[in-house]
N, C-alpha and C positions, 0 to 999 in steps of 0.2 A: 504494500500500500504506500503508495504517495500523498501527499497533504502539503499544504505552503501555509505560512505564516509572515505578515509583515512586522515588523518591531518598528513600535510606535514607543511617542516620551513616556507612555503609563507604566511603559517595560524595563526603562531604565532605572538603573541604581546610582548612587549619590555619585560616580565616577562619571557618568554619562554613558554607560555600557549594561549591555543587556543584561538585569539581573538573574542570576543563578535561578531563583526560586522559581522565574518563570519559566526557563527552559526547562527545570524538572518537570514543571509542572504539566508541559506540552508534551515532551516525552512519556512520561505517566499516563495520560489523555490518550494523547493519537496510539501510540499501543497498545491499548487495553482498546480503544475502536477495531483496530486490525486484528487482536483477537477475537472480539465480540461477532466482527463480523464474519473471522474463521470457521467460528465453532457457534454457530447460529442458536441458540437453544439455549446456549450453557452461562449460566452466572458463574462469571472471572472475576478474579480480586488478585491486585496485584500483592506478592508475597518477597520478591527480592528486587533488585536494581544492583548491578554489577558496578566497577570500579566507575566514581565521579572524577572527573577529570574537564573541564573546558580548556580548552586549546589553541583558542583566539578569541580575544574578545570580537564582541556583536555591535554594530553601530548600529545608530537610529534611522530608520528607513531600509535596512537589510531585509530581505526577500529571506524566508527561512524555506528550506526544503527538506522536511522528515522522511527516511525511509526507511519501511519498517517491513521486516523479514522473518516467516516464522526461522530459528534456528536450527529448535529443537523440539523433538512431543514427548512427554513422558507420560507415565499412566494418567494421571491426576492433573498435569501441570506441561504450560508451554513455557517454552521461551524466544522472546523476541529481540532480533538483532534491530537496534537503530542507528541511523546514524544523520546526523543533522550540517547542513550544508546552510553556508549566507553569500548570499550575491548581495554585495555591499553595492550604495548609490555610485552609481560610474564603474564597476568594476565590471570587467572582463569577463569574466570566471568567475565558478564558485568555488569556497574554498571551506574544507571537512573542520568546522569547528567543536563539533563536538559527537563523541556516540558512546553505546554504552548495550547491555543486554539487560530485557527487562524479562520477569516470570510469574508468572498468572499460575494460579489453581483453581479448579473447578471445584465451587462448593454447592451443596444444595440451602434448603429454606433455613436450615439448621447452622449454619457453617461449615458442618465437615465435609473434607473434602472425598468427591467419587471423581469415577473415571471419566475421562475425554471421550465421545466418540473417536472410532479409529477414521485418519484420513484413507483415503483412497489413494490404490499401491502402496499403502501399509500391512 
């Protein structure tokens, strides 16, 4: 799944650079969509987010590009590769600012977790 985002001033932190908490929070988001929309049916909750790392800061008016890949399927639980790209105002290119793995479990009414439907050619 692909998704874009623009960063606007509400997105910035006291530096003028895209705050952290919003990029979690888009990653968190658009991945748990690309689940949801995988595994049609199933109530997902996200349970881990692998190493935090940003790796260029974000200006205002950057074009965000999410893509979001399942990784991996385990019995209970996916996980999703993302990775987030900014096409800065005037820029050429887009450049890999930040990515990370995130992991959903399927719970039912109750919380606990049961199994995935299996994919096809699984």
């Amino acid at each position: 799944m692909e998704t874009y985002v623009i960063v606007r001033p509400e997105h910035l932190n006291h530096h003028g650079y895209l705050f952290g908490g919003m990029m979690l929070k888009w990653v968190d988001e658009f991945a748990w969509l690309a689940a949801s929309k995988e595994f049609t049916g199933c109530r997902m909750v996200t349970i881990a987010m692998d190493e935090i790392q940003f790796k260029k800061p974000v200006v205002n008016g950057s074009i965000l590009r999410f893509d979001i890949k399942l990784y991996k399927q385990h019995n209970t639980s996916a996980t999703y590769q993302v990775n987030v790209y900014a096409d800065a105002p005037g820029a050429t290119e887009e450049i890999l600012v930040f990515n990370t793995k995130v992991t959903f479990v399927r719970v039912n009414e109750q919380g606990k977790k049961i199994p995935l439907p299996k994919k096809n050619g699984d």
